[in-house]
PDB file as gemmi writes it, atoms N, CA and C in Angstrom:
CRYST1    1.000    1.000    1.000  90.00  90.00  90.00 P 1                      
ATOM      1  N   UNK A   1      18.162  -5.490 -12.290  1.00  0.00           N  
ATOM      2  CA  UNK A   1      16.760  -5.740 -12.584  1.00  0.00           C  
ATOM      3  C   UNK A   1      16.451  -7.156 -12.131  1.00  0.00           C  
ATOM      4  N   UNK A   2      15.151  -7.535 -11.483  1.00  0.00           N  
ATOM      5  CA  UNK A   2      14.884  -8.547 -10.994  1.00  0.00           C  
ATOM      6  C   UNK A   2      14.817  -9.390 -12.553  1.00  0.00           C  
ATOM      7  N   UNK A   3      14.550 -11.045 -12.182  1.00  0.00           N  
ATOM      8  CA  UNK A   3      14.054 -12.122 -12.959  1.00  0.00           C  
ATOM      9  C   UNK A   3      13.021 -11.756 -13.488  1.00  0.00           C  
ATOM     10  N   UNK A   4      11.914 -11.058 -13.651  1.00  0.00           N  
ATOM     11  CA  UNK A   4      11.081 -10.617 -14.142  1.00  0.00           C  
ATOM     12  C   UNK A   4      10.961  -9.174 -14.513  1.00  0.00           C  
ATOM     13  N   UNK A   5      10.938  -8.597 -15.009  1.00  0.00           N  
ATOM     14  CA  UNK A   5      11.045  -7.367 -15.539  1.00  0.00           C  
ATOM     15  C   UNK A   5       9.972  -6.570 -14.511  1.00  0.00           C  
ATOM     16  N   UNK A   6      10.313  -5.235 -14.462  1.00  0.00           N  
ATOM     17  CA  UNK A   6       9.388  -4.383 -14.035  1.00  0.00           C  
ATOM     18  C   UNK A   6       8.244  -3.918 -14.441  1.00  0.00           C  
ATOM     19  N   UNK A   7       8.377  -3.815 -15.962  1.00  0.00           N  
ATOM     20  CA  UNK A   7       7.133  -3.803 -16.573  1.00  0.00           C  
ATOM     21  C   UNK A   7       6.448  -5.190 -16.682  1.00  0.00           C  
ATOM     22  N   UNK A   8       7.126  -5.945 -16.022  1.00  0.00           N  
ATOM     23  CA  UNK A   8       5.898  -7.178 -16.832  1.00  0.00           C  
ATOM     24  C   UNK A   8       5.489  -7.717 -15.379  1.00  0.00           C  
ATOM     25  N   UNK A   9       5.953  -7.012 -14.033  1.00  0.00           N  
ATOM     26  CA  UNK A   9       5.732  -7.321 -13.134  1.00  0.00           C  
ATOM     27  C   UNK A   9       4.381  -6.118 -13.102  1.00  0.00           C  
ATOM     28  N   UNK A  10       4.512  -4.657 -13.893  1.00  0.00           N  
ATOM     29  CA  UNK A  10       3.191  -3.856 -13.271  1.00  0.00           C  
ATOM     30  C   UNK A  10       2.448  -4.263 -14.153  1.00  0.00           C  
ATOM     31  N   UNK A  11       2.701  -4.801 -15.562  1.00  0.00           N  
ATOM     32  CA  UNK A  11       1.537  -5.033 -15.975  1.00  0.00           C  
ATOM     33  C   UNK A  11       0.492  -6.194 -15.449  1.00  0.00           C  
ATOM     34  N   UNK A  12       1.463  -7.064 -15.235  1.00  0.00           N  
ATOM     35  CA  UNK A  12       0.480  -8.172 -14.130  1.00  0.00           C  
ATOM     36  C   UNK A  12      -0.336  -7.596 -12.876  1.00  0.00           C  
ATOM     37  N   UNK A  13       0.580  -6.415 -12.408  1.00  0.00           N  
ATOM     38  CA  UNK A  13      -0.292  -5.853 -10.807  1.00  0.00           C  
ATOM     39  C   UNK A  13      -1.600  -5.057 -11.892  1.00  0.00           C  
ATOM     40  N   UNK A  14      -1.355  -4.364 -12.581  1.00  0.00           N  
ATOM     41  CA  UNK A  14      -2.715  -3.513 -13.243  1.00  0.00           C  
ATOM     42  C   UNK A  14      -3.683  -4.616 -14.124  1.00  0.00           C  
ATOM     43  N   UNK A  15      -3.299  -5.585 -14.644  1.00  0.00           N  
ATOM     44  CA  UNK A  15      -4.339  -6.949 -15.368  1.00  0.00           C  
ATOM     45  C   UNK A  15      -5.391  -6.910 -13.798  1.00  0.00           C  
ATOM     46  N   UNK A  16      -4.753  -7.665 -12.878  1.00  0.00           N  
ATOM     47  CA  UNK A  16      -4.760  -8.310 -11.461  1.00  0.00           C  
ATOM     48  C   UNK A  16      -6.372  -7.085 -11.035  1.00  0.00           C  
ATOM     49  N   UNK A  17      -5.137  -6.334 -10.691  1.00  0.00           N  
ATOM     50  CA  UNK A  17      -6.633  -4.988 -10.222  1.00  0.00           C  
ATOM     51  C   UNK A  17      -7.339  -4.181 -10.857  1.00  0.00           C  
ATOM     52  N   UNK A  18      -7.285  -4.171 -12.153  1.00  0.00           N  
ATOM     53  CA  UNK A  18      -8.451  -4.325 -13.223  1.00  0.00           C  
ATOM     54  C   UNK A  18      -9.250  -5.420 -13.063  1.00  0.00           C  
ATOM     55  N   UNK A  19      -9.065  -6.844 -13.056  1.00  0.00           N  
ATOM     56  CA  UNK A  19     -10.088  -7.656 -12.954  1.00  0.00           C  
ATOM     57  C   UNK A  19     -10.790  -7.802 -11.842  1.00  0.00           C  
ATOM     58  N   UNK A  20     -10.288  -6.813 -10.558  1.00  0.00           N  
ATOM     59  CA  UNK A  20     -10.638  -6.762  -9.195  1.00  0.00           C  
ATOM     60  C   UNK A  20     -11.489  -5.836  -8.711  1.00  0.00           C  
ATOM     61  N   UNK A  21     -11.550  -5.302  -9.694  1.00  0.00           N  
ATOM     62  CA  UNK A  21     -12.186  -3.304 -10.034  1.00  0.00           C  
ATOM     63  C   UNK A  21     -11.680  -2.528 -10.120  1.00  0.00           C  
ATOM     64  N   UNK A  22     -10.882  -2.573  -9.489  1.00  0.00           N  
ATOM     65  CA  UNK A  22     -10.054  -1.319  -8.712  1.00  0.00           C  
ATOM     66  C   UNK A  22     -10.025  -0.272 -10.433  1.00  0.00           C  
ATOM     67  N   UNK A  23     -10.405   0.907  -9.887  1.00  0.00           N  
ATOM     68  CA  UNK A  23      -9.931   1.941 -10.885  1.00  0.00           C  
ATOM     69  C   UNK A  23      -9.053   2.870 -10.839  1.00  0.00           C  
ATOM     70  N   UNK A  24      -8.039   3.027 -11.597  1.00  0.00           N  
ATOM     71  CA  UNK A  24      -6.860   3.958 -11.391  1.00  0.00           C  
ATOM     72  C   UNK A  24      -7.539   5.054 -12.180  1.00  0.00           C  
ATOM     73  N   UNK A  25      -6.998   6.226 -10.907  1.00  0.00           N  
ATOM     74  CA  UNK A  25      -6.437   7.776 -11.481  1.00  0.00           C  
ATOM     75  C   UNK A  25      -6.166   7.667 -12.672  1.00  0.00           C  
ATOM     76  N   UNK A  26      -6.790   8.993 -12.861  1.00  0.00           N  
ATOM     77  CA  UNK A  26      -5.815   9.153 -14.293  1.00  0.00           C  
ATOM     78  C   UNK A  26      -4.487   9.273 -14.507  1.00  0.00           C  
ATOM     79  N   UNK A  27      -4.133  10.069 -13.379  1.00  0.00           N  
ATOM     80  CA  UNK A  27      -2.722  10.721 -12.709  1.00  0.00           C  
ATOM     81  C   UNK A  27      -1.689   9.615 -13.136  1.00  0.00           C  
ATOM     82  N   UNK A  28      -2.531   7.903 -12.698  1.00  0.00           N  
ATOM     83  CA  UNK A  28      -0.986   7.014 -12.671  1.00  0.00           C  
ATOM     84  C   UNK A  28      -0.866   6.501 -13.947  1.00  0.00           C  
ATOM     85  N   UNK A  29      -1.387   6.775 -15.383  1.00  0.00           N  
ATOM     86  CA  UNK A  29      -1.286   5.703 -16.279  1.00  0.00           C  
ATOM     87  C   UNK A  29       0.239   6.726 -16.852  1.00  0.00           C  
ATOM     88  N   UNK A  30       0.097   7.826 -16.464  1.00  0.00           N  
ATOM     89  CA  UNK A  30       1.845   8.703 -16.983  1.00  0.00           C  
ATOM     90  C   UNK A  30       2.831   8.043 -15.929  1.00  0.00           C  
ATOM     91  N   UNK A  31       2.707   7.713 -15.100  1.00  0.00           N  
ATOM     92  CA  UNK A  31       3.453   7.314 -14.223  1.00  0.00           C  
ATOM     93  C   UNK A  31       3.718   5.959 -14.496  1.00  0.00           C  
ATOM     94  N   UNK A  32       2.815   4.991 -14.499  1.00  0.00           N  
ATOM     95  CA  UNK A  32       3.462   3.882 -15.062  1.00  0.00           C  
ATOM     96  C   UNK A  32       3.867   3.778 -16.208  1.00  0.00           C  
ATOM     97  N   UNK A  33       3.909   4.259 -17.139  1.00  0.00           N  
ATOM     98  CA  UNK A  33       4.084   4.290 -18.374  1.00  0.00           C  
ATOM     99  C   UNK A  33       5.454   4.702 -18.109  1.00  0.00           C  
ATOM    100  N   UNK A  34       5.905   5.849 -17.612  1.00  0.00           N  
ATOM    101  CA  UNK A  34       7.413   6.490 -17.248  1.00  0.00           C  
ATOM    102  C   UNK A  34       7.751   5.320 -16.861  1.00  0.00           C  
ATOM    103  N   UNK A  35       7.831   4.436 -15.759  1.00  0.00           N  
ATOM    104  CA  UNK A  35       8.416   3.370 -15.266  1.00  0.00           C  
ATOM    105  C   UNK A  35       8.887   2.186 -16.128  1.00  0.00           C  
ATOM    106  N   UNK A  36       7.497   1.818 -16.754  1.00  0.00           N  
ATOM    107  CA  UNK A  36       7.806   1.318 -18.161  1.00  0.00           C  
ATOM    108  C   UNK A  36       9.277   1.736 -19.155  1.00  0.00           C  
ATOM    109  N   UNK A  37       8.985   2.823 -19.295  1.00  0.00           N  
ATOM    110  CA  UNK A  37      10.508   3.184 -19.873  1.00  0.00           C  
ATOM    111  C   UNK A  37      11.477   2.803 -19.631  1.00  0.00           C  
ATOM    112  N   UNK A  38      11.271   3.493 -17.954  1.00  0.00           N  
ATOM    113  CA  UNK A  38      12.471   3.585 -17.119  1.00  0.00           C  
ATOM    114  C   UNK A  38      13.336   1.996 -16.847  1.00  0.00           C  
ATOM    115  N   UNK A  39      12.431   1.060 -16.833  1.00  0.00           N  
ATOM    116  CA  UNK A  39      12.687  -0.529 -17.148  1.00  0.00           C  
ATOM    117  C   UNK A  39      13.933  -0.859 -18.010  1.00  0.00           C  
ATOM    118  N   UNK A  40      13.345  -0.508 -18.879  1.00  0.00           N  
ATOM    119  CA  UNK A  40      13.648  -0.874 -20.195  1.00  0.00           C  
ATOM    120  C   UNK A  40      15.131   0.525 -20.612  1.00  0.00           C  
ATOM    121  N   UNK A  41      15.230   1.028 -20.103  1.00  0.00           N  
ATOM    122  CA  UNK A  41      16.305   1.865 -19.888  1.00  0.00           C  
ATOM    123  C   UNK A  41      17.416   1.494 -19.061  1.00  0.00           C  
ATOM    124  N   UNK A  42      17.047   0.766 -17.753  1.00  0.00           N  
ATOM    125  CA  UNK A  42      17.714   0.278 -16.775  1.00  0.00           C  
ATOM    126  C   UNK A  42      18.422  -1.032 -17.042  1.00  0.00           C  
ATOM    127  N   UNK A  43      17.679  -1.611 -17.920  1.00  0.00           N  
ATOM    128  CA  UNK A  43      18.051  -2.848 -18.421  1.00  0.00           C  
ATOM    129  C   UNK A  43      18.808  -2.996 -19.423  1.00  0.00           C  
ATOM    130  N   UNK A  44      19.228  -2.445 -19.833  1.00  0.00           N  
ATOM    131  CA  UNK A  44      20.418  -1.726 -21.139  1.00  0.00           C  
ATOM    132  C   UNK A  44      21.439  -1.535 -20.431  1.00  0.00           C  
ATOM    133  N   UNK A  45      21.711   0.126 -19.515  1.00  0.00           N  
ATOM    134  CA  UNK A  45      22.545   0.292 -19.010  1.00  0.00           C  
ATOM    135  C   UNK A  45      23.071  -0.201 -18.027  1.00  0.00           C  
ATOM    136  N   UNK A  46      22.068  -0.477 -16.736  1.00  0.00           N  
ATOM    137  CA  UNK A  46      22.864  -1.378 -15.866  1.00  0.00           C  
ATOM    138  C   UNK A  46      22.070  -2.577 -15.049  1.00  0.00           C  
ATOM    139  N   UNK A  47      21.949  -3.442 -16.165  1.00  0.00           N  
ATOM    140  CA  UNK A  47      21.051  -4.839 -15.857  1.00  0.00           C  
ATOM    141  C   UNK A  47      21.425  -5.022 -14.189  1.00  0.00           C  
ATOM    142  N   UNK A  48      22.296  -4.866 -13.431  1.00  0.00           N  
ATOM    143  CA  UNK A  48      22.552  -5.615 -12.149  1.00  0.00           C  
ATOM    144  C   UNK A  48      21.625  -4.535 -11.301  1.00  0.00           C  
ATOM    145  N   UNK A  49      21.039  -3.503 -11.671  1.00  0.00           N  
ATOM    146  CA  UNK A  49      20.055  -2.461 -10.787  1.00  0.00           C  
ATOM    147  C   UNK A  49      18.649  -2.837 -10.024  1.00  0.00           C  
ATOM    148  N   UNK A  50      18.589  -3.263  -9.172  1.00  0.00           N  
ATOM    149  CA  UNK A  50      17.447  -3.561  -8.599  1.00  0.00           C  
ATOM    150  C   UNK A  50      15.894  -2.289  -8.829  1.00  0.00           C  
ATOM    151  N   UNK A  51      15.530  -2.259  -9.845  1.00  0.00           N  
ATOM    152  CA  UNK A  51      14.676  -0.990 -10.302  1.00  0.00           C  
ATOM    153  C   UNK A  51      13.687  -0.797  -8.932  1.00  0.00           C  
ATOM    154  N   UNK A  52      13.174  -2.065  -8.712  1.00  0.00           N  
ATOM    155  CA  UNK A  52      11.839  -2.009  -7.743  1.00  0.00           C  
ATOM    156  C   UNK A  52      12.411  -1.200  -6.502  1.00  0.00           C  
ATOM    157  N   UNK A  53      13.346  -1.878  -5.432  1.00  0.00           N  
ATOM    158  CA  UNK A  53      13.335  -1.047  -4.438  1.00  0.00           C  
ATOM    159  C   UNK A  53      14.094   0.155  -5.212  1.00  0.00           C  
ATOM    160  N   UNK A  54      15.173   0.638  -5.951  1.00  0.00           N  
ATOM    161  CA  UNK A  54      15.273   1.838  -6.391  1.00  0.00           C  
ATOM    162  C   UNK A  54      13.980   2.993  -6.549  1.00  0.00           C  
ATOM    163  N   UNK A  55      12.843   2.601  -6.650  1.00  0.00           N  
ATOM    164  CA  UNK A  55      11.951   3.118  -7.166  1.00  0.00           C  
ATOM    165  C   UNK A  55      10.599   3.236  -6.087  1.00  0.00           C  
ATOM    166  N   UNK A  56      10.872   2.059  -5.223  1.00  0.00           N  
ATOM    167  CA  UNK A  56       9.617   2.021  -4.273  1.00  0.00           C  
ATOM    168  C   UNK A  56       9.081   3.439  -3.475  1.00  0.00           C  
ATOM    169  N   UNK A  57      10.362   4.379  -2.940  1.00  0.00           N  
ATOM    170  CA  UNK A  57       9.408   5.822  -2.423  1.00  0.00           C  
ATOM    171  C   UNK A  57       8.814   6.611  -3.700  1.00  0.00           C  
ATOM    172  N   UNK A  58       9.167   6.304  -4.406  1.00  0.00           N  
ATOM    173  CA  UNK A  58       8.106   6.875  -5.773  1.00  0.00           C  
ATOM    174  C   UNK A  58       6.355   6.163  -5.710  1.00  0.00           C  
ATOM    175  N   UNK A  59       6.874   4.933  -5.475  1.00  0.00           N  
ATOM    176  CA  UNK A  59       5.159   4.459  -5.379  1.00  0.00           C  
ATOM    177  C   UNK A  59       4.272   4.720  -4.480  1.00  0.00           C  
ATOM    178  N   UNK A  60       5.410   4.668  -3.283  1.00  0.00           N  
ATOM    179  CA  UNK A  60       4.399   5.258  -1.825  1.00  0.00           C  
ATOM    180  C   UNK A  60       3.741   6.493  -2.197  1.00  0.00           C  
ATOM    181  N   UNK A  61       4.877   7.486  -2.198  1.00  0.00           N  
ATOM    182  CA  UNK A  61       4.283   9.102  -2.890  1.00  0.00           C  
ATOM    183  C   UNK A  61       2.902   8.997  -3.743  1.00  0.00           C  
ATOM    184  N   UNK A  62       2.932   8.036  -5.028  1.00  0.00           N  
ATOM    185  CA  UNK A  62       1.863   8.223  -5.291  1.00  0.00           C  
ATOM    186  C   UNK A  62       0.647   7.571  -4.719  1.00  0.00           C  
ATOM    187  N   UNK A  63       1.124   6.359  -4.079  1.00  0.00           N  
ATOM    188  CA  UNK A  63      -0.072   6.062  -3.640  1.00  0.00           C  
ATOM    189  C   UNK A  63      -0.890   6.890  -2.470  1.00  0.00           C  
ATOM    190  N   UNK A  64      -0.033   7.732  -1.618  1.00  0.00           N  
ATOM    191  CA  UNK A  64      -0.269   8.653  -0.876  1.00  0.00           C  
ATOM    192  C   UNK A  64      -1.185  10.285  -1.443  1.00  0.00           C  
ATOM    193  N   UNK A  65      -0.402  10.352  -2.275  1.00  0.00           N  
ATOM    194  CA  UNK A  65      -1.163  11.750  -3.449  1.00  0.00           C  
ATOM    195  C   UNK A  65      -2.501  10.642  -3.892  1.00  0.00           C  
ATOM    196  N   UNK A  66      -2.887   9.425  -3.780  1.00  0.00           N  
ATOM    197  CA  UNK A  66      -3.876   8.836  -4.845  1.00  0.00           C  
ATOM    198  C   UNK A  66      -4.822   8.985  -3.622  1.00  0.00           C  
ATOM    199  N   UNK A  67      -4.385   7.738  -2.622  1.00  0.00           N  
ATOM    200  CA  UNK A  67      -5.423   7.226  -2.148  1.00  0.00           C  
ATOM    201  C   UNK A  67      -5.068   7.922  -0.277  1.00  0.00           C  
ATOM    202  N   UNK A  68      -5.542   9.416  -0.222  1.00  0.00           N  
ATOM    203  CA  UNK A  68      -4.839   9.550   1.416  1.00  0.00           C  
ATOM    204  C   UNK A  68      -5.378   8.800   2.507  1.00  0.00           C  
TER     205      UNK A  68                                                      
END                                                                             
């Protein structure tokens, strides 16, 4: 897991583009929320896991299903 956590890295990206407008799908607040977990899961069992790129073709996908 990076120096900053994953969740506290999306919650800064969703503060960020909330104050920017941007409106999310409904689709992604289950999705980040899973990630959220998944953080905080990763960080227990195996702190040396880089979550972000582990996880990055998950974001493309959705951003692809969000915004084609």
């Amino acid at each position: 897991v990076s120096e900053a956590s994953l969740t506290l890295q999306m919650m800064d990206t969703v503060k960020l583009a909330v104050d920017c407008g941007v409106a999310f799908p409904k689709q992604a607040f289950p999705v980040i929320k899973s990630l959220m977990t998944l953080d905080g899961i990763v960080s227990d069992v195996a702190p040396q896991a880089v979550l972000l790129r582990d996880t990055r073709r998950f974001g493309e996908d959705l951003r692809l299903q969000c915004c084609p």
